[in-house]
C-alpha positions in Angstrom: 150.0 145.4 30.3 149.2 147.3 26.9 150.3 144.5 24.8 147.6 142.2 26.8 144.5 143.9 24.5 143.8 142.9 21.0 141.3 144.0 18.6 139.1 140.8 19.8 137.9 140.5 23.6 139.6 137.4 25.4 138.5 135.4 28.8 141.3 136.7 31.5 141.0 135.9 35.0 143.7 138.3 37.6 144.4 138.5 41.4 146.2 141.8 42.8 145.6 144.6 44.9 142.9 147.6 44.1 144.4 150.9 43.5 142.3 154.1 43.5 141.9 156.2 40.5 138.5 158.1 42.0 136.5 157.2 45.6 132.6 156.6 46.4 131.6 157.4 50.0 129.9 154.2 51.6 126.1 155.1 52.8 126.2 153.8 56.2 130.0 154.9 57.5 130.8 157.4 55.0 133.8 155.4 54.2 135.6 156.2 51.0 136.0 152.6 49.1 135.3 151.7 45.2 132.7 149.6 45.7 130.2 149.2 47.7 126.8 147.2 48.5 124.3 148.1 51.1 121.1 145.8 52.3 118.7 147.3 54.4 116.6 144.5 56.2 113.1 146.2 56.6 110.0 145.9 58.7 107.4 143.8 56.7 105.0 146.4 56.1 107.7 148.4 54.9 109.1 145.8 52.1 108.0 146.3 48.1 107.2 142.3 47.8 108.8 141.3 50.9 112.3 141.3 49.7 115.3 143.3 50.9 116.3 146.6 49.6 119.8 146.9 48.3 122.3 149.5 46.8 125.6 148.5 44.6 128.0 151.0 43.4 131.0 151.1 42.0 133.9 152.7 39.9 136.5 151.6 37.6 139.7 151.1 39.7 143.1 149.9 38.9 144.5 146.4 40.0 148.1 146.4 40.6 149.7 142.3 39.6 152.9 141.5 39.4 153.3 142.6 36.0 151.8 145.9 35.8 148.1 147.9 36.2 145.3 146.8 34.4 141.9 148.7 34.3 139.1 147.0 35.4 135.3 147.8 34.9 133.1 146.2 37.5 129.8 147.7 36.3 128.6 144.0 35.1 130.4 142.1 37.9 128.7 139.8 40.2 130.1 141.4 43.3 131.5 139.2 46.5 132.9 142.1 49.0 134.0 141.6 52.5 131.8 142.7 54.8 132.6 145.7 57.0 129.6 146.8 58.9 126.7 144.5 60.0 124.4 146.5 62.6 121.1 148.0 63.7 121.4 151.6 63.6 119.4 153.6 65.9 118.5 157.3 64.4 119.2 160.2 66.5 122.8 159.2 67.6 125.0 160.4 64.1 123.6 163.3 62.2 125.7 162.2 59.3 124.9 158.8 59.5 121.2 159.4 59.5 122.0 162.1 57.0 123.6 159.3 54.4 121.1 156.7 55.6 117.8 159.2 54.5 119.2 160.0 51.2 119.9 156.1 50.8 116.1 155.7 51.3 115.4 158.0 48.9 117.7 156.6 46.2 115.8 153.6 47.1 112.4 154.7 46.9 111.0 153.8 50.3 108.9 156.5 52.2 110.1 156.9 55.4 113.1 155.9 57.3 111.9 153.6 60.9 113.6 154.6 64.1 115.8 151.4 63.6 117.4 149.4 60.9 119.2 146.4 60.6 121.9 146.8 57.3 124.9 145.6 56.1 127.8 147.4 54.4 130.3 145.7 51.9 133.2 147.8 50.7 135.9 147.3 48.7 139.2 149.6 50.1 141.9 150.5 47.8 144.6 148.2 48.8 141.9 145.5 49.6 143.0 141.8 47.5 141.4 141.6 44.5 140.5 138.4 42.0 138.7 139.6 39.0 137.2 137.4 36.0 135.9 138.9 32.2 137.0 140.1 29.3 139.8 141.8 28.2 139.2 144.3 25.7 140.9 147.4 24.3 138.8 151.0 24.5 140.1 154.5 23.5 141.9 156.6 26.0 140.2 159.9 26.7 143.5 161.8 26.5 143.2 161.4 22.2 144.9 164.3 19.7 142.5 167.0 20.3 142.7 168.5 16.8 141.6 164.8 15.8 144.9 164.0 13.5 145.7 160.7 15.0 143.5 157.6 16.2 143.6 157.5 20.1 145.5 155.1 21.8 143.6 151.9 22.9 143.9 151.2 26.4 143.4 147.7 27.9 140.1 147.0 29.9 139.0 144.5 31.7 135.2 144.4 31.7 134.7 141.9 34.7 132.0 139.5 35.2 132.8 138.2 38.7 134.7 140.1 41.2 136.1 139.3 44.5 137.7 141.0 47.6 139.0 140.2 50.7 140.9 142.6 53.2 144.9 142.8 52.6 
């Protein structure tokens, strides 16, 4: 898919399978995916302007089509993930759960974690289907001349606006 990226971004729209090049660990089951997106439905006294607290991450990944492996960036992406985990977690059960589920509340900012919460995870797995929408552009590759005698290759990326996966 090298020959896909020209000097000027173009509109490109792709459905394959995700391919790991690096893994996040999801908050609430410590599974290794992506992406991931994590609401926390709180108790009202413990809400900033009564709204739910959420946590999106994500890496670049590859997506494997039938014609090859294209890179996608899904920082800008409005996200739509299958959802793996909806629960109320009781503390006290998982030490690593409630290990991952404090630090989540301090990423977020909240004070102290209640005995219960109600959250939902969405992950997306490598090997999870993937359709992803944006724009194609070419970026340098990080493995340039390191005595700087030659321009770096430019690698196709596809910086995606809307992203969405659904188990294989």
């Amino acid at each position: 898919m090298s020959s896909a990226a020209s000097a000027e971004p173009r509109w490109l729209e792709l459905q394959g399978h995700a391919v790991a090049q690096a893994e996040l660990e999801a908050p609430l089951t410590g599974r290794r995916c992506l992406l991931y997106s994590v609401a926390l439905g709180l108790l009202q006294r413990l809400r900033d302007g009564g709204g739910r607290a959420r946590e999106t991450a994500g890496l670049c990944f590859l997506v494997r089509t039938e014609s090859g492996l294209l890179l996608v960036d899904p920082a800008a992406a409005r996200l739509r993930l299958p959802t793996r985990l909806r629960a109320r977690l009781w503390l006290g059960h998982d030490p690593a759960r409630d290990a991952r589920l404090r630090s989540l509340y301090q990423r977020l900012g909240r004070s102290r974690l209640p005995a219960a919460v109600a959250a939902s995870e969405q992950r997306l797995e490598a090997g999870d289907r993937v359709l992803c929408a944006g724009w194609l552009e070419a970026r340098p590759h990080a493995g340039g001349d390191p005595r700087g005698y030659r321009q770096p290759p430019q690698l196709p990326v596809l910086l995606a606006t809307r992203l969405v996966g659904s188990r294989p």
